[in-house]
PAZAPA-4460 file (N, C-alpha, C; in steps of 0.05 Angstrom, whole numbers, plus 32768, in hexadecimal, padded with zeros to 4 digits):
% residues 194
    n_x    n_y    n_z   ca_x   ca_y   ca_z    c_x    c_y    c_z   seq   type   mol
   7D1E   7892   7CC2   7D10   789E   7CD9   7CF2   789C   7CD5     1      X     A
   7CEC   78A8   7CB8   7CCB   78A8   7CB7   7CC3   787F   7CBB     2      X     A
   7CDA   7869   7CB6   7CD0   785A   7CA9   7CC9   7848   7CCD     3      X     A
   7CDF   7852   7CDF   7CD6   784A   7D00   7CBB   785D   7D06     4      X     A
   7CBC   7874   7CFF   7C9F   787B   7D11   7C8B   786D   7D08     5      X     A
   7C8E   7869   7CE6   7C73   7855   7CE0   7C71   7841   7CEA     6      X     A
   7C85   782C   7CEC   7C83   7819   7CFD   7C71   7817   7D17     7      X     A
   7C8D   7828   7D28   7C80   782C   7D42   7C52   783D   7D44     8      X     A
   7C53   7849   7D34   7C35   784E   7D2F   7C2A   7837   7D25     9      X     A
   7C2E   7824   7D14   7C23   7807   7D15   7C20   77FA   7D29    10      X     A
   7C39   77F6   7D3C   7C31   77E0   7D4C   7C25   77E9   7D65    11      X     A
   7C20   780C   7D67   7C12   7817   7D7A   7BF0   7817   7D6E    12      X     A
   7BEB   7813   7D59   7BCD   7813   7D55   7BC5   77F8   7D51    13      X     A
   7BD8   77DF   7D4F   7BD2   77C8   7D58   7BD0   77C4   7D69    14      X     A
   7BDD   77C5   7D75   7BDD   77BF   7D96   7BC4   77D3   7DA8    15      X     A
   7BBC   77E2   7D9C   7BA6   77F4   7DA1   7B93   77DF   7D99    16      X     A
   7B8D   77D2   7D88   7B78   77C7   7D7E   7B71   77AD   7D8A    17      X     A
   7B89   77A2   7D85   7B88   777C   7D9C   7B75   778C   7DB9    18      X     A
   7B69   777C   7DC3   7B56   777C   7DD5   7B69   7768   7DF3    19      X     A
   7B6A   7775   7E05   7B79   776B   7E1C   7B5F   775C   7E26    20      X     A
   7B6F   773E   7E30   7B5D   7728   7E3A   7B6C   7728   7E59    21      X     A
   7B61   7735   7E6D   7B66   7730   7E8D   7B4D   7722   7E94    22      X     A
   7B64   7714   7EAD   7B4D   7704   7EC6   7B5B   7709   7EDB    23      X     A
   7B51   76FB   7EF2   7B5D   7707   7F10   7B5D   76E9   7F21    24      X     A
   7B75   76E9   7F30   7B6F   76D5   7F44   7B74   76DF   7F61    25      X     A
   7B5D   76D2   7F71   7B6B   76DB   7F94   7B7D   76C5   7F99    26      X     A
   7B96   76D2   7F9B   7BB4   76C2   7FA1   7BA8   76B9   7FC6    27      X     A
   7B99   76C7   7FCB   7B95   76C3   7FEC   7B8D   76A9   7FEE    28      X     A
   7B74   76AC   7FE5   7B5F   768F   7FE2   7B67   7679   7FD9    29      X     A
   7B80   767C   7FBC   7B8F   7664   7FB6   7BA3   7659   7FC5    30      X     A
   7BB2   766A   7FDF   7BC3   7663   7FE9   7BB6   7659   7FFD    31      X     A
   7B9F   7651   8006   7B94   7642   801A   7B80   7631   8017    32      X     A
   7B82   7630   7FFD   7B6F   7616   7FE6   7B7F   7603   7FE7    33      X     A
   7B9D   7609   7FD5   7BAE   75F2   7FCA   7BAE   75E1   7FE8    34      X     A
   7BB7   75C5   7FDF   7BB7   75B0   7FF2   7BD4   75BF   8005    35      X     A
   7BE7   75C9   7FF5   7C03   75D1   7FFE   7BF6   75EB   801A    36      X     A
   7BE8   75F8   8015   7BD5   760A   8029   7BD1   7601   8037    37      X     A
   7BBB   75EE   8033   7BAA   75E2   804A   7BB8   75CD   805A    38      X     A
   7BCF   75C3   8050   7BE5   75B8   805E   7BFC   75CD   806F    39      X     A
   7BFC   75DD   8065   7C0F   75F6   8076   7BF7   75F9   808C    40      X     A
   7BE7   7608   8086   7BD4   7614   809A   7BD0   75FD   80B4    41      X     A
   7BC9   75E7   80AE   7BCD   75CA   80C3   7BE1   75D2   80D0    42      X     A
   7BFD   75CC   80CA   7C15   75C6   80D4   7C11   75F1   80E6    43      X     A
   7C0C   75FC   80DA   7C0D   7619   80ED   7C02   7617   8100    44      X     A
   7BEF   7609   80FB   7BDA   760B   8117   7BDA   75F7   8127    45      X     A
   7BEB   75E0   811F   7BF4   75D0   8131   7C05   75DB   8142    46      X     A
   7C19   75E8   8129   7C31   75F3   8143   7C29   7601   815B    47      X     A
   7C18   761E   8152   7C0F   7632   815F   7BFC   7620   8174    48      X     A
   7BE4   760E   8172   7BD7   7602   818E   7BE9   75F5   81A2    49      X     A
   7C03   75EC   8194   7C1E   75E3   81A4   7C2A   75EF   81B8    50      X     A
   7C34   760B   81A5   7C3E   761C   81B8   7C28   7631   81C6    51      X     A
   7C10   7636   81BD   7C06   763B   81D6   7C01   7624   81EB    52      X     A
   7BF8   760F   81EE   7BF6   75FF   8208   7C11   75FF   8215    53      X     A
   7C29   7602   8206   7C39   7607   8216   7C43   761F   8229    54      X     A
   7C3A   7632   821D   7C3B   7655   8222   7C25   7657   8240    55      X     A
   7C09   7643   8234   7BF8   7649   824C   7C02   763A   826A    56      X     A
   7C12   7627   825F   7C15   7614   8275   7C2C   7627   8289    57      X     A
   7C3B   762F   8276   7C50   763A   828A   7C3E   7653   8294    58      X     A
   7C2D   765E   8284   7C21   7679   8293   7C09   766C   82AE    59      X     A
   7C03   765C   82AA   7BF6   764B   82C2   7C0A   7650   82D8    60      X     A
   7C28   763F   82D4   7C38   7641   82EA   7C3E   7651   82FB    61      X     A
   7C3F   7674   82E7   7C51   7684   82EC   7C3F   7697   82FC    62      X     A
   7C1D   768E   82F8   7C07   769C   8309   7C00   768D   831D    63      X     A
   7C0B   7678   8324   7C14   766B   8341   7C20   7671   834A    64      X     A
   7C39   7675   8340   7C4E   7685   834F   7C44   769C   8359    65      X     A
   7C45   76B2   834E   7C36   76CB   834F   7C1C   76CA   8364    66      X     A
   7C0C   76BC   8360   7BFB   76B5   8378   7BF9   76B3   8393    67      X     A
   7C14   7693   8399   7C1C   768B   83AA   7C2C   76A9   83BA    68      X     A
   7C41   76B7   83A6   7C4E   76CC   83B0   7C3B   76E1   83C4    69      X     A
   7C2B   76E9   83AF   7C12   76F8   83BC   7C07   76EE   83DB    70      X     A
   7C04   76D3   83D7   7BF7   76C4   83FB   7C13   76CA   840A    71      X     A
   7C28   76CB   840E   7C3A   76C6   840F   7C45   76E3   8417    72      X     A
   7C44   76F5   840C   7C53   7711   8415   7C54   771D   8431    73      X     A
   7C3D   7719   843A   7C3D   772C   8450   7C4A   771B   8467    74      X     A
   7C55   7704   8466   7C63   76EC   8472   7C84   76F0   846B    75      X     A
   7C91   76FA   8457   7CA2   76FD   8452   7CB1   7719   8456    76      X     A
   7CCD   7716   8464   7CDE   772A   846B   7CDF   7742   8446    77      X     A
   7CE9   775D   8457   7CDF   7770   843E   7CFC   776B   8424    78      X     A
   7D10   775E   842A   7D2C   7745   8415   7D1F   773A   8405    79      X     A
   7D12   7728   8419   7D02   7700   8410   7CEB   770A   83F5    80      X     A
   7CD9   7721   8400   7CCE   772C   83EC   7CCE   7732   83DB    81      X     A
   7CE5   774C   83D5   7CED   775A   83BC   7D00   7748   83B0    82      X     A
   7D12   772F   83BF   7D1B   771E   83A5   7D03   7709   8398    83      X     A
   7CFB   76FB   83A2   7CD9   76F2   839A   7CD2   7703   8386    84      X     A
   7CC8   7713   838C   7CB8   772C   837F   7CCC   7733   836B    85      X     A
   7CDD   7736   8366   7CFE   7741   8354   7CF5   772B   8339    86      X     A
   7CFC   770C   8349   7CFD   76F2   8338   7CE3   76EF   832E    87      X     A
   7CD0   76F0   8331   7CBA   76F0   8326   7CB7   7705   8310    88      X     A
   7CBC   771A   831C   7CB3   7730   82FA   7CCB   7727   82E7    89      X     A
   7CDA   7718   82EE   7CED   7719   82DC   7CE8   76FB   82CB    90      X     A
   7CDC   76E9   82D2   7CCC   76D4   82CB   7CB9   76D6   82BB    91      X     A
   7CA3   76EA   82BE   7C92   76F8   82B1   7C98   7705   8295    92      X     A
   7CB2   770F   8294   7CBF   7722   8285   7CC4   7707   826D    93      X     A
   7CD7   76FF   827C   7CE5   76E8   826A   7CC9   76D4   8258    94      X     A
   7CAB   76D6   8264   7C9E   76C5   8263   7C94   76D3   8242    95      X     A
   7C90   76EF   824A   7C82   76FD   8239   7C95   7704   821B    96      X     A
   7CB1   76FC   8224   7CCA   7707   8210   7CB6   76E5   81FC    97      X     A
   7CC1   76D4   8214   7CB0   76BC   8205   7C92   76B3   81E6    98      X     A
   7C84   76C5   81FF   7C70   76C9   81E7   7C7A   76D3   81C9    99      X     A
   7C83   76EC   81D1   7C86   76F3   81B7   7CA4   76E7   81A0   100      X     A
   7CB3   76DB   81B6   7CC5   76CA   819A   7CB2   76B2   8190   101      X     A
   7CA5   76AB   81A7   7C8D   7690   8198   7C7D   76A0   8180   102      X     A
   7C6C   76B8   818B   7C63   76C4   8178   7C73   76C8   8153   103      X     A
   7C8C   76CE   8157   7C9C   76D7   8139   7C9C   76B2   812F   104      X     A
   7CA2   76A7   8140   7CB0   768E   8131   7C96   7681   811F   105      X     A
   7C85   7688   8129   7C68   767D   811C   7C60   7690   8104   106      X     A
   7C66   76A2   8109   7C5D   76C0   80EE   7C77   76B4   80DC   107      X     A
   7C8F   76B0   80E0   7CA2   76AD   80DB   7CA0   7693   80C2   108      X     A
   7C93   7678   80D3   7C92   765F   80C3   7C83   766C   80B5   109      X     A
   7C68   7670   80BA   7C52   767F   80A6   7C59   768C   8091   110      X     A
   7C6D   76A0   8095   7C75   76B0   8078   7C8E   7699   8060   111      X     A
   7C93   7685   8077   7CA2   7672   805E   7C8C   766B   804B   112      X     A
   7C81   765F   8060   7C6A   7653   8056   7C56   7651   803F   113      X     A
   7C4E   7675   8043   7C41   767F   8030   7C53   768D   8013   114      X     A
   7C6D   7690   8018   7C7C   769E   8007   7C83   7685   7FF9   115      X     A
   7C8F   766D   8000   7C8E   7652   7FEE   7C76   7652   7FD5   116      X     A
   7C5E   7653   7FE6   7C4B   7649   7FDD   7C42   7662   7FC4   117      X     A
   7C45   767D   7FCB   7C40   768E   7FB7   7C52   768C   7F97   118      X     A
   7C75   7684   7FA3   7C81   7680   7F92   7C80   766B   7F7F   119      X     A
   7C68   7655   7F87   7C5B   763B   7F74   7C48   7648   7F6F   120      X     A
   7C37   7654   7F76   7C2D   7660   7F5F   7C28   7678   7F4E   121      X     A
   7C34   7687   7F4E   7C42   7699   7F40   7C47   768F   7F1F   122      X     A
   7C57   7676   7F22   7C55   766F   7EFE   7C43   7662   7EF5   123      X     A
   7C32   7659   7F0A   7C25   7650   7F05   7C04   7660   7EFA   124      X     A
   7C07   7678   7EFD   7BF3   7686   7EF9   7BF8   7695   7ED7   125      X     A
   7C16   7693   7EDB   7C1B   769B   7EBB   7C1F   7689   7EA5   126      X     A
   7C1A   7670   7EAA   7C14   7659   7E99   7BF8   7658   7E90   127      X     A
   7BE7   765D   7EAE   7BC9   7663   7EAD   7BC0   767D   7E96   128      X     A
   7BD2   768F   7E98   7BCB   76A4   7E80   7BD0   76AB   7E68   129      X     A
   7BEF   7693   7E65   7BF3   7691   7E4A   7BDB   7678   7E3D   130      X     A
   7BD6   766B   7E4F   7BC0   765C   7E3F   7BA0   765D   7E3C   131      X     A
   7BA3   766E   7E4E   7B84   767C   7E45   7B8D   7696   7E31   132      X     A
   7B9A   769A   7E2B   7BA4   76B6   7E18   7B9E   76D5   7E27   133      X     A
   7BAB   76D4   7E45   7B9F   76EC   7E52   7BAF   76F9   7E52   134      X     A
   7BAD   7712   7E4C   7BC3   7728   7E52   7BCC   7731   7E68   135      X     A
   7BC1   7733   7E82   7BC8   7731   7E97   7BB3   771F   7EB3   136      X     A
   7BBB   771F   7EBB   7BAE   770C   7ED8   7BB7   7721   7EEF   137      X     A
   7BA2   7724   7F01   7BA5   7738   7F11   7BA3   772B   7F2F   138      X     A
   7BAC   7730   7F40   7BA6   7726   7F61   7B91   7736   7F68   139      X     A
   7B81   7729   7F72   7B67   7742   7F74   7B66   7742   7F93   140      X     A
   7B77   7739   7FA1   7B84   7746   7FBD   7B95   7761   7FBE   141      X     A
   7BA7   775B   7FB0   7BBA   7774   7FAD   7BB4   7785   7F95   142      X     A
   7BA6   7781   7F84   7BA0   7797   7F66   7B95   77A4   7F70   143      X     A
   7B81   77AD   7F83   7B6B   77BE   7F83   7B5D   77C5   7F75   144      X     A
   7B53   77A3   7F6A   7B41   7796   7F5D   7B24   779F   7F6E   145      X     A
   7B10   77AE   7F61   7AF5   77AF   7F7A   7AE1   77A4   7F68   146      X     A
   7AE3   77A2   7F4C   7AC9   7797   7F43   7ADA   7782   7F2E   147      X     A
   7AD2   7767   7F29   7AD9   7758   7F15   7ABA   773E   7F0C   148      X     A
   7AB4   7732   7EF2   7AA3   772E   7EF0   7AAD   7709   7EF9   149      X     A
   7A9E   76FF   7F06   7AAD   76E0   7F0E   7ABB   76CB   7EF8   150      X     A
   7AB0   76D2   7EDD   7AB4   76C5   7EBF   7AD5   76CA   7EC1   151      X     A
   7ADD   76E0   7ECE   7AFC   76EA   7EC9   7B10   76DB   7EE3   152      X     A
   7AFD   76D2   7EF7   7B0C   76CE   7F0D   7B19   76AD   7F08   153      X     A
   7B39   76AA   7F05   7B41   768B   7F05   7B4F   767C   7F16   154      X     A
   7B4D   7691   7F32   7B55   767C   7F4E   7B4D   7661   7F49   155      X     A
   7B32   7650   7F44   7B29   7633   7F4A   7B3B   762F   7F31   156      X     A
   7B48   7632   7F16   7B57   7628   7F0F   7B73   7624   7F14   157      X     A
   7B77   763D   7F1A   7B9C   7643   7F2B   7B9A   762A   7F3A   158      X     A
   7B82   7629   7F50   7B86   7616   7F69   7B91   75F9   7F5C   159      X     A
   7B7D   75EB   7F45   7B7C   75D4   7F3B   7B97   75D9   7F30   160      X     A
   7BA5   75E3   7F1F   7BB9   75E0   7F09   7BD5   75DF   7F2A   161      X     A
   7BD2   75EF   7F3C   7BE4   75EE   7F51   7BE7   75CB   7F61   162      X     A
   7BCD   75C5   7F62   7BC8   75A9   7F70   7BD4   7590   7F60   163      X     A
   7BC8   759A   7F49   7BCC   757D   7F2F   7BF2   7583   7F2B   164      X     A
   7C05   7594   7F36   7C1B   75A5   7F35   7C2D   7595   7F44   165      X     A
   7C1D   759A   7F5B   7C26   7592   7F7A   7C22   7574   7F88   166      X     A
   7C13   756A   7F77   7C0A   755A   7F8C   7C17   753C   7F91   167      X     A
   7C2D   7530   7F8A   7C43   7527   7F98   7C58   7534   7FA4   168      X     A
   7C5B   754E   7FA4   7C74   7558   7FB4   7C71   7558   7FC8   169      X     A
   7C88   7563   7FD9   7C83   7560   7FF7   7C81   7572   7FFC   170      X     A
   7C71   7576   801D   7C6A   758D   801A   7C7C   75AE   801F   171      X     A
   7C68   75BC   8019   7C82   75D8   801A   7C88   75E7   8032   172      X     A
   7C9F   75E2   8035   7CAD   75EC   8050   7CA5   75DA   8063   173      X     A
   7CA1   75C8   8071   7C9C   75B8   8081   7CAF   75B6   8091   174      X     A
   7CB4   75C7   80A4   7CCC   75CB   80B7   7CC1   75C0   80D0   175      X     A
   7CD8   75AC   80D8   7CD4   75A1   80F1   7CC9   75B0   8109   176      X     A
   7CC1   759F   811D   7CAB   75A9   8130   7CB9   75B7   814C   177      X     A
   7CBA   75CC   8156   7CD0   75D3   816B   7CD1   75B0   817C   178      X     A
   7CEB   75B2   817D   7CEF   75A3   8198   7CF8   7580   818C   179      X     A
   7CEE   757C   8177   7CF5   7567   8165   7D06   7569   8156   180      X     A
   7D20   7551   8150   7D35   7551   8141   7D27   7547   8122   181      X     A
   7D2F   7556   8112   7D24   7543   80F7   7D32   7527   80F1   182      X     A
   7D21   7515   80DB   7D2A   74FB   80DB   7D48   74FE   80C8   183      X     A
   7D55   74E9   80D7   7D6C   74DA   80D0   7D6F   74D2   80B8   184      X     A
   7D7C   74D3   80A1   7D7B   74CC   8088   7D96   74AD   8094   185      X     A
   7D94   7495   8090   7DA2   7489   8088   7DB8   7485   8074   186      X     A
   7DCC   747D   8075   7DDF   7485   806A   7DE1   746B   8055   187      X     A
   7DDE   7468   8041   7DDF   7451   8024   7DEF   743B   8033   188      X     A
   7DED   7429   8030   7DF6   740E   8033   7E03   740C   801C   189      X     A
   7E20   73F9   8021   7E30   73EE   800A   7E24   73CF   800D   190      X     A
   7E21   73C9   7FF2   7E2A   73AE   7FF0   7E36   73A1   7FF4   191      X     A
   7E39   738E   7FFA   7E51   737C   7FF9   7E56   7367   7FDF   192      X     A
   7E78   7371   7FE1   7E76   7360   7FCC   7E7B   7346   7FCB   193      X     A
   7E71   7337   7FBC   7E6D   7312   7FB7   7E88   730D   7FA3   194      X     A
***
């Protein structure tokens, strides 16, 4: 018994003594550094300028309609009206249900997107600290990190060791574009035999 507490009091006044080596990286800034980022972020905002021109186009239509209805009312029996008038808010409805499934599917790719991309580097940040000899590495997004000296900060290395990582793969999550079938893989050819 006496010969564990000594122990355990050794390796508590060692470990008291070793000096903890932390640094911090913004996981934010690296995830829209790496090329894999700045290639997601493209393809989001492609999608998203997509489906809005499409969202506006139909909302163009649907305020013609609505318009035309408006010139139009006091010409029409008080039936002709309220089904008009019925079909229209119900157009509107459907338009707006619209927006917002457009809206998720985009938050939606985005969180693949970024959750891929966190999960590359993630080991990659603990390779970064076993070889600088750091005892911990902190996210100074989520630590509630408020003061660090920049000598500690190793995002511009995370970014590089993620790139030099990454940079023949394909890219991450790259999910086809609404409305487009993805390509066809061909099926192996046999030889023939001679």
């Amino acid at each position: 018994m006496l010969l564990r507490t000594a122990a355990v009091a050794c390796l508590l006044s060692w470990t008291a003594r070793a000096e903890p080596k932390l640094g911090y990286v913004d996981l934010q800034r690296a995830l829209w550094e790496v090329e894999d980022g700045k290639a997601a972020r493209a393809r989001l905002q492609s999608l998203a300028d997509s489906s809005q021109k499409a969202l506006d186009k139909e909302h163009q239509a649907l305020q013609k309609e609505k318009d035309q209805f408006e010139k139009e009312m006091s010409k029409l029996g008080p039936t002709a009206r309220n089904e008009r008038g019925t079909a229209i808010e119900k157009r509107l409805f459907e338009f707006n249900q619209k927006i917002e499934k457009t809206k998720a599917e985009i938050e939606g790719k985005q969180r693949v997107e970024i959750e891929t991309i966190f999960k590359r580097l993630e080991p990659i940040a603990a390779v970064l600290a076993e070889r600088e000899g750091m005892t911990m590495i902190f996210d100074k997004g989520r630590s509630g990190l408020v003061f660090a000296p920049a000598s500690l900060d190793l995002t511009n290395e995370l970014i590089r060791m993620y790139n030099d990582q990454f940079r023949d793969s394909k890219p991450v999550a790259a999910a086809p574009q609404p409305g487009k079938s993805p390509p066809k893989k061909d099926a192996p050819k046999k030889e023939a035999k001679k």
